[in-house]
C-alpha positions as CSV (number, residue, x, y, z in Angstrom):
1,X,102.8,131.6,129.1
2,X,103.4,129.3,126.0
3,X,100.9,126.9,125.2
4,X,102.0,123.4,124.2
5,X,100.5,120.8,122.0
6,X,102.6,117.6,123.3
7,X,101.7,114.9,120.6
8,X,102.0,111.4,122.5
9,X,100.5,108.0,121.6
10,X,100.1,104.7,123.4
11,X,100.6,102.9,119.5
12,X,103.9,103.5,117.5
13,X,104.0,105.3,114.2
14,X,101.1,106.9,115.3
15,X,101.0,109.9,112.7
16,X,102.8,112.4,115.2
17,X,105.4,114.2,111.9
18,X,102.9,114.4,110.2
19,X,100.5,116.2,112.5
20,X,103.6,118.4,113.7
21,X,103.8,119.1,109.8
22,X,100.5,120.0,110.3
23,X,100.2,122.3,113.8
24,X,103.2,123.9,112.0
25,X,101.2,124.6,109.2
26,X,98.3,126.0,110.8
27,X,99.7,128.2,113.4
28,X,102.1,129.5,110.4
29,X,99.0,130.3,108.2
30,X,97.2,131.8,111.8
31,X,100.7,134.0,112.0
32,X,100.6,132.7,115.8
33,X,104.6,132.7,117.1
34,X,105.5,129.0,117.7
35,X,108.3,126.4,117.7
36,X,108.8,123.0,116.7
37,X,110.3,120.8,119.6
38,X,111.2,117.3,119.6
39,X,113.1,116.2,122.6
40,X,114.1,112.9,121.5
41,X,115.2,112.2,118.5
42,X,115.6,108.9,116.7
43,X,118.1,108.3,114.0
44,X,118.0,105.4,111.6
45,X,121.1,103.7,112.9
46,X,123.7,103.5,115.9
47,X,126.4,104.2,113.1
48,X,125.1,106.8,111.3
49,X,124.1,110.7,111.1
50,X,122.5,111.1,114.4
51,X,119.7,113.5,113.0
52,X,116.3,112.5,113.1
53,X,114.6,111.8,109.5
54,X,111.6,113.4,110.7
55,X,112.9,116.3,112.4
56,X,115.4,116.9,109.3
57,X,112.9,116.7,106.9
58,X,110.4,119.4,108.9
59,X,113.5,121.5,109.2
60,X,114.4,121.0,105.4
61,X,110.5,122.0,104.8
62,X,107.8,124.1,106.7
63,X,109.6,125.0,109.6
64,X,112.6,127.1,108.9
65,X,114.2,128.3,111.9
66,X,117.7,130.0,113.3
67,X,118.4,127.6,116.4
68,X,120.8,124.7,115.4
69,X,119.6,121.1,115.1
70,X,120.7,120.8,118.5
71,X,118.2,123.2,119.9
72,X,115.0,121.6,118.1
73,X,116.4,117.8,119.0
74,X,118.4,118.3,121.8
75,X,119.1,114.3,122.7
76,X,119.5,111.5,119.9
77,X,118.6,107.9,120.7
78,X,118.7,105.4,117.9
79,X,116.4,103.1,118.1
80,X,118.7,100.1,117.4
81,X,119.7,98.4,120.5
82,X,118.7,101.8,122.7
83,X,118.5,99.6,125.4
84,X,122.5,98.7,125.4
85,X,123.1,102.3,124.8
86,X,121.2,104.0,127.1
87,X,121.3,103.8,131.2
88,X,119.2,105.3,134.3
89,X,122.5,107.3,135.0
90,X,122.0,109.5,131.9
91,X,118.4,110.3,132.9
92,X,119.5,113.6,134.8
93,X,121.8,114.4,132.0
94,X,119.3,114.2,129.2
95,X,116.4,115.9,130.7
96,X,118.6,118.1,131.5
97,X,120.0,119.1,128.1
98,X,116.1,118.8,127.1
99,X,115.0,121.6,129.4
100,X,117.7,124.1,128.4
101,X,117.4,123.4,124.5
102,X,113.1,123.9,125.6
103,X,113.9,127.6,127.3
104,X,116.1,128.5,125.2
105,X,113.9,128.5,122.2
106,X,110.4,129.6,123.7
107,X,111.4,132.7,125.4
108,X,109.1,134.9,122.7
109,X,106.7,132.6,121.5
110,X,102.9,131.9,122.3
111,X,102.8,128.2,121.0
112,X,105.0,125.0,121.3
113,X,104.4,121.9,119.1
114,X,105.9,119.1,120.7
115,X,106.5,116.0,119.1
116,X,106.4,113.1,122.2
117,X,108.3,109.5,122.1
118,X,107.2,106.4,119.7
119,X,105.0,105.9,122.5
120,X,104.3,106.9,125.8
121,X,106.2,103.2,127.0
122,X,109.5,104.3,125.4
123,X,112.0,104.6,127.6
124,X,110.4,104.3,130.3
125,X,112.9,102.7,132.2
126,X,115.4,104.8,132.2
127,X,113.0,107.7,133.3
128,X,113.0,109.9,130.2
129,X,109.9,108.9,128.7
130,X,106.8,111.2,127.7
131,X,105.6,112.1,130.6
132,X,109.4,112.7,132.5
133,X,109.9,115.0,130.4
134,X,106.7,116.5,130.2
135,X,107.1,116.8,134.1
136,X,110.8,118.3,133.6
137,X,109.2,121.2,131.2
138,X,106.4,121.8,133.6
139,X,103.7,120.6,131.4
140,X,100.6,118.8,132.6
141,X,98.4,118.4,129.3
142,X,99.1,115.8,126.6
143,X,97.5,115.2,123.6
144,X,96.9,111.5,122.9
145,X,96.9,110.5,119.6
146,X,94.5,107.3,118.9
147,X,95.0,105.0,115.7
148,X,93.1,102.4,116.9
149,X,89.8,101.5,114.0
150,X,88.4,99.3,116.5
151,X,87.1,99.4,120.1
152,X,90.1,98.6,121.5
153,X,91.5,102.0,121.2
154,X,89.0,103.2,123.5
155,X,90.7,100.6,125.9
156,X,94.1,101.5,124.7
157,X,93.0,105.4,126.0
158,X,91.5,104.3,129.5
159,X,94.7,102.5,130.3
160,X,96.5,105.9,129.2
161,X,94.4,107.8,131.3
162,X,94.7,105.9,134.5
163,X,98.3,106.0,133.8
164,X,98.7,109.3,133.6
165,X,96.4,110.2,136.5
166,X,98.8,108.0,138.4
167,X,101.2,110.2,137.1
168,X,99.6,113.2,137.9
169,X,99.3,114.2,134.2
170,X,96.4,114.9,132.6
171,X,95.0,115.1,128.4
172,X,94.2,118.2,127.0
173,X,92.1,115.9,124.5
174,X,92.0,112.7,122.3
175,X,93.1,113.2,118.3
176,X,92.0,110.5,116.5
177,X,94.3,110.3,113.4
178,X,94.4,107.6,110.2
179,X,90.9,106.2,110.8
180,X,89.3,103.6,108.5
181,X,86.3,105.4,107.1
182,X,83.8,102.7,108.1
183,X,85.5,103.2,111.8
184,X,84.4,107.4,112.3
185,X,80.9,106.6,113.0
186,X,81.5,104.4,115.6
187,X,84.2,106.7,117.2
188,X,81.0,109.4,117.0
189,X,79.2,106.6,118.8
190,X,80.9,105.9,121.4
191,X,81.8,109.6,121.9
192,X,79.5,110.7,124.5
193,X,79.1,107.6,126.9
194,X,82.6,107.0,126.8
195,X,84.7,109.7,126.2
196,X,82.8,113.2,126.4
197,X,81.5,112.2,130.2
198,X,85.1,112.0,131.7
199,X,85.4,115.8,130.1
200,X,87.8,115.4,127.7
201,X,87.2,116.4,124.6
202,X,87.7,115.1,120.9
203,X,90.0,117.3,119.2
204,X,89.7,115.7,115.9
205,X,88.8,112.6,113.9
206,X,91.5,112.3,110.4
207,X,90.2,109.2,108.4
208,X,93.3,107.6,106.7
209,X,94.5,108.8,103.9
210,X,95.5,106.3,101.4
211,X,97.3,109.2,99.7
212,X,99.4,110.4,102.7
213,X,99.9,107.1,104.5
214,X,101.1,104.7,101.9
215,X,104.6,104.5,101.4
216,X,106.1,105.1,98.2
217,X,108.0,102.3,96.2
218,X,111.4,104.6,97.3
219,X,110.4,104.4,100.8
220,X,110.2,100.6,100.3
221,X,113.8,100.2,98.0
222,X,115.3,101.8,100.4
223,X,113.5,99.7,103.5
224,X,114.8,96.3,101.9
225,X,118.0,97.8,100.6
226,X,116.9,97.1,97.0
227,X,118.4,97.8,93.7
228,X,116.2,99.5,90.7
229,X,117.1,97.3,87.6
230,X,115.4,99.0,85.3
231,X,116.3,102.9,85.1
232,X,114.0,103.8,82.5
233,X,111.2,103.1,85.1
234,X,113.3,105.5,87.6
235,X,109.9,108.2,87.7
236,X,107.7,104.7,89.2
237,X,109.7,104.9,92.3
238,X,107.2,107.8,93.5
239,X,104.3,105.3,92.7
240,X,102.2,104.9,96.3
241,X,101.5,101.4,97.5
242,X,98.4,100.6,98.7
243,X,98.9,96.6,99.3
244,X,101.5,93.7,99.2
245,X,100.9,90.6,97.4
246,X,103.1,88.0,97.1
247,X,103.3,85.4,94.3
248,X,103.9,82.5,95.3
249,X,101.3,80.6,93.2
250,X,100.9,80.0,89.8
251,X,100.2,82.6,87.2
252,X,96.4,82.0,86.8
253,X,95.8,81.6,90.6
254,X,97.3,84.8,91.1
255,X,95.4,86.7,88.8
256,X,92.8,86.6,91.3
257,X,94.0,88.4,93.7
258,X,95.5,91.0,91.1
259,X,92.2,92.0,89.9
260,X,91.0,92.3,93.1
261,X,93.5,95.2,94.5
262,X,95.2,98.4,92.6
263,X,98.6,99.7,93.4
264,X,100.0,96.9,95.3
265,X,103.9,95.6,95.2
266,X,103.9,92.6,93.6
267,X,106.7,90.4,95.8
268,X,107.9,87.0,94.1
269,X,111.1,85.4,92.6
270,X,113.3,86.9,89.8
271,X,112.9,83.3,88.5
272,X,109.0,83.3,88.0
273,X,108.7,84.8,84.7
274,X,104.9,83.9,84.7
275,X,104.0,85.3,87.6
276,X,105.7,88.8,87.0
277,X,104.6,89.0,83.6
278,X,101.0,88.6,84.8
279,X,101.6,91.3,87.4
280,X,102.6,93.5,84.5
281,X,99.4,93.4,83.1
282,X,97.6,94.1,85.9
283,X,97.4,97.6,87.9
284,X,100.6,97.1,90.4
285,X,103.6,100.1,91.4
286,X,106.6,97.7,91.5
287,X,107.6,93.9,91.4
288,X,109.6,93.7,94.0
289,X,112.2,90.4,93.4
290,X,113.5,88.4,96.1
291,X,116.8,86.3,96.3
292,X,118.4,89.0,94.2
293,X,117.8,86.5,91.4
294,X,117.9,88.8,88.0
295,X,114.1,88.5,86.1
296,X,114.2,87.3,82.1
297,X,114.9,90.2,79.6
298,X,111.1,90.0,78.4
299,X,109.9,91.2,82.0
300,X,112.2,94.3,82.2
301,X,111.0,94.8,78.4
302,X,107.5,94.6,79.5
303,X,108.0,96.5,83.0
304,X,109.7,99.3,80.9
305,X,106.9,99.6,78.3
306,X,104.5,100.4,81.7
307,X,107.2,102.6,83.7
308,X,106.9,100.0,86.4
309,X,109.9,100.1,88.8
310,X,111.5,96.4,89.4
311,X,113.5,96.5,92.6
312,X,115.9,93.4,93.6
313,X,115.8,92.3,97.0
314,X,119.0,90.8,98.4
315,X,116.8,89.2,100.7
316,X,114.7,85.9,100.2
317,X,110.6,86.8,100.4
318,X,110.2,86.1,104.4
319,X,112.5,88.7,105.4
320,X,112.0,90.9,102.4
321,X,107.8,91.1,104.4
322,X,108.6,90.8,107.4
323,X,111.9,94.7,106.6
324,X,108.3,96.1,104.9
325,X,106.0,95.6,107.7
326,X,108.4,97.8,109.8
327,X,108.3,101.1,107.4
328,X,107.4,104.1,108.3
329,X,106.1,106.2,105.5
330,X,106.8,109.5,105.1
331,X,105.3,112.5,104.3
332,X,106.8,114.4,101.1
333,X,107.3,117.4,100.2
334,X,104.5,117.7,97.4
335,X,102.7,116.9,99.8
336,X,102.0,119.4,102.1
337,X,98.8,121.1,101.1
338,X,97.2,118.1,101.6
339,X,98.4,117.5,104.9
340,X,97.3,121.0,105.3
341,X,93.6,120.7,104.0
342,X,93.4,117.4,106.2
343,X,94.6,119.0,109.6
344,X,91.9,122.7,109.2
345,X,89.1,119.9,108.0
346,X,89.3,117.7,110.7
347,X,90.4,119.2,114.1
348,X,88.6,121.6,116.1
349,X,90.6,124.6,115.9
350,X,88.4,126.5,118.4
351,X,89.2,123.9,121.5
352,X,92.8,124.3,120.7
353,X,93.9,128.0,119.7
């Protein structure tokens, strides 16, 4: 009998990769037999490679595997207008294909990480949504994962356990994963009234790691479709980012808020030579410039002295915000010990193995 670890979540970008990279990890170092399932996968575009980033990356990484893509991500839904794409009438179809691709690989295995949806409301409609499938592969324990650093992810887990009551599902346990530090004493809190008296148990608390859950100024290039003017800086684009600012006042206005945060992107016209320059001196990743408008000479100079990336956005600075509050950061490959040293610190190994 295989035991599964089906990572869902009420929240998008939730953290489940990067616990999968984690399970994966573990069980690997445990020398437990396991596999790495992901039902649905969800490729960048309509138009492109239909392979998952986060399943490719896993496969590229810790979990090396004979079965073909196919097997590991058996259907591929962009997320781009899914809803056009997608109908009730491919529902049989696709938890079909699911199912097989799920036999097939955990015929002589003891574990199964699975990693669930963007959230336990995706595709809902069209009936091949977490718990569908979870229903198709005979599983009736999921593992919600909570992001929440406030008290209304204890409401955000209520509503998901009524639901899947209703369902006739039930959770094998709350993981609480990228907590704000101040945040993990309350959780403890509100543990045994709340949580522990309904007999589910806490499988972990992971405070947020600025480290592993900022994205790197590559990450965000590529978000925006940026250009890196200045080559010479090319080693900055693995810089983390821990903030955004954007200039839009004047130089000694900003300065403020520079001093006040490290590692930020610094987001303002290629045309304010005052404000960039004063960024420069400060403790930022990148200057990230909007309009596609090329800076003066003196800032690339200055930017290249510091091996601080300048990325062109061809986009003016509303949109450029509003393409970086939708990435997803990723977990890298240098990475991976950390992840590692995160996932045996903070989850309770005895409930789960």
């Amino acid at each position: 009998m295989v035991k599964t670890f089906y990572l869902c979540s009420l929240e998008e970008i939730a953290g489940k990769s990067f616990l999968s990279i984690g399970f994966i990890q573990k069980l690997k170092k445990e020398g437990k037999k396991f596999v790495y399932f992901k039902p649905i996968g969800i490729p960048k575009s309509a138009f492109t490679n239909k392979a998952d980033p986060d399943v490719g990356f896993i496969l590229n990484t810790v979990y090396k595997t004979d079965y073909p893509y196919d097997f590991i991500s058996p259907v591929s839904i962009p997320d781009v207008y899914y809803v056009d794409l997608i109908d009730a009438n491919k529902k049989e179809e696709f938890l079909q294909k699911i199912k097989n691709a799920y036999e097939k690989i955990t015929k002589d295995v003891d574990y199964a990480i699975i990693e669930g949806n963007p959230s336990i409301r995706k595709f809902v409609r069209v009936g091949i949504d977490d718990v569908s499938i979870a229903q198709t592969l005979g599983i009736n324990e999921l593992i919600y994962v909570s992001t929440e650093s406030s008290d209304r992810g204890i409401d955000n887990f209520f509503f998901t356990k009524n639901y899947f009551e209703f369902r006739n599902i039930k959770i094998m346990g709350i993981l609480f994963n990228k907590i704000d530090y101040e945040y993990i004493t309350r959780i403890k809190e509100l543990t045994e009234d709340h949580i522990s008296r309904y007999n589910i148990p806490i499988l972990g608390i992971i405070e947020k790691s600025v480290e592993l859950f900022s994205p790197r100024v590559n990450e965000i290039k590529e978000q925006i479709g940026g250009e890196l003017i200045n080559e010479q800086a090319v080693a900055g684009l693995s810089n983390i980012v821990e903030t955004y600012l954007i200039g839009a006042m004047n130089a000694q206005a900003a300065l403020k808020y520079l001093r006040q945060v490290k590692r930020a992107a610094v987001i303002t016209g290629g045309d304010r030579t005052d404000l960039a320059m004063a960024a420069l001196d400060q403790e930022v990743s990148t200057l990230i410039l909007t309009g596609f408008i090329q800076p003066d000479m003196g800032v690339i100079t200055a930017a290249n002295e510091k091996g601080i990336p300048i990325i062109l956005s061809p986009s003016d600075t509303y949109t450029t915000m509003r393409n970086l509050e939708r990435i997803r950061p990723g977990i890298q490959e240098d990475e991976m010990e950390k992840v590692l040293n995160l996932i045996e610190k903070d989850i309770n190994w005895d409930l789960l193995l």
